[in-house]
N, C-alpha and C positions, 0 to 999 in steps of 0.2 A: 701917208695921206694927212692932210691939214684939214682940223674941222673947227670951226668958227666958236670961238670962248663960250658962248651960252650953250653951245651941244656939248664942246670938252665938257662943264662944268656938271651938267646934266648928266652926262654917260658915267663922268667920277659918283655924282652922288646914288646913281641905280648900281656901279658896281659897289661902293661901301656899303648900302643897302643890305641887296642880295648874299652881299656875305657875312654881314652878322644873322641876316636869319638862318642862312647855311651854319653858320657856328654856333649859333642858341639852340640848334635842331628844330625849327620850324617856328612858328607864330602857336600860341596856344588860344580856343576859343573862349575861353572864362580864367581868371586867374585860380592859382591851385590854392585852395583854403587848408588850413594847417588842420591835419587829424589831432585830438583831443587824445594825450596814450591813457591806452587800455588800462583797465583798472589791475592789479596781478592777478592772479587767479590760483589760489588753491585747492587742492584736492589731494588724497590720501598721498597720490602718485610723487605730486610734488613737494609735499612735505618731507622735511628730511626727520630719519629715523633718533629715536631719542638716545644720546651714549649717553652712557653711564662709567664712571670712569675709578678705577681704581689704583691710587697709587701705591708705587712698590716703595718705599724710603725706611732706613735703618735696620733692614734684614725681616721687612716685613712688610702683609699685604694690606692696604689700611683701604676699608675697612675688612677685618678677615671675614664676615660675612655679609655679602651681596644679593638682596632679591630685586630680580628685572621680570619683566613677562618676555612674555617667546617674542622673538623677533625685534627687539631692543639690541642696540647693540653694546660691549663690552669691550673700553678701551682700559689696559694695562700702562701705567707712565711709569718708568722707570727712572727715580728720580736720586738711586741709592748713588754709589760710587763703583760698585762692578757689575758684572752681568747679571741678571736673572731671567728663571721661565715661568710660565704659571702651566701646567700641564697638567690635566685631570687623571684622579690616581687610577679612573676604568682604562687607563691609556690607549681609549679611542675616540671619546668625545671632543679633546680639542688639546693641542701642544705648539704653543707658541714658536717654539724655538729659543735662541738663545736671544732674551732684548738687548742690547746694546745700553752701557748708563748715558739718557738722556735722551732715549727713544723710547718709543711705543708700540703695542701691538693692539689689533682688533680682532672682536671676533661676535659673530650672531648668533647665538640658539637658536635653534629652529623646534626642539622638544622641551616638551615640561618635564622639571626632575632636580635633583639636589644635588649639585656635583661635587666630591671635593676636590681639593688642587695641592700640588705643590712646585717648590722650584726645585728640579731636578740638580740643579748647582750645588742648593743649600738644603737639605730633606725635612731639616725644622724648620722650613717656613713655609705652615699651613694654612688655608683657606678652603673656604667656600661658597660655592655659586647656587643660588637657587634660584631656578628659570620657571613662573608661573604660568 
């Protein structure tokens, strides 16, 4: 069917029309005004826990005495050149396992109390942890 250039013309611009609002998802009534971001928000929950870090270097625990309170956490770096552990001598409170040189381990107290430690590897290299 032939329709006279002012209707083609017409028809073209209602179909370009219809389909960019088809493709924008519709006509919006007020433009969208940009939200202001949130300020952050902390609280206990999202605060992160305070480490406390002790490195292991030259066959020994530095500092060889550590006081943290309960619920601090307790990072071991091992910075020597071979393996150690740090393993509490009640051998139930806490035993790393073996650190790898140039890894780390962690670990939380959850009790108060004065622990001592050693590296099961090397038995002269002692320390202690006192958890307030």
């Amino acid at each position: 069917m032939f329709l006279p250039s002012s209707l083609r013309s017409a028809t073209l611009l209602l179909s370009a029309s219809l389909c960019l609002i088809a493709c924008s998802g519709g006509t919006k009534s007020a433009p969208e005004q940009a939200k202001p971001a949130a300020a952050p928000q902390t609280s206990a929950a999202s605060t992160p826990a305070k480490v406390n870090t002790i490195m292991i270097s030259g066959f020994k625990y530095q500092p060889e005495t550590m006081t943290v309170n309960a619920g601090e956490t307790v990072e071991w770096k091992n910075v020597d050149i071979v393996p150690h552990t740090a393993t509490s001598t009640d051998g139930k409170t806490f035993d790393s396992g073996s650190i790898a040189k140039g890894a780390s381990w962690r670990f939380t107290p959850k009790e108060k109390g004065t622990f001592d430690y050693i590296c099961t590897l090397h038995p002269n290299m002692k320390a202690k942890l006192i958890v307030q």
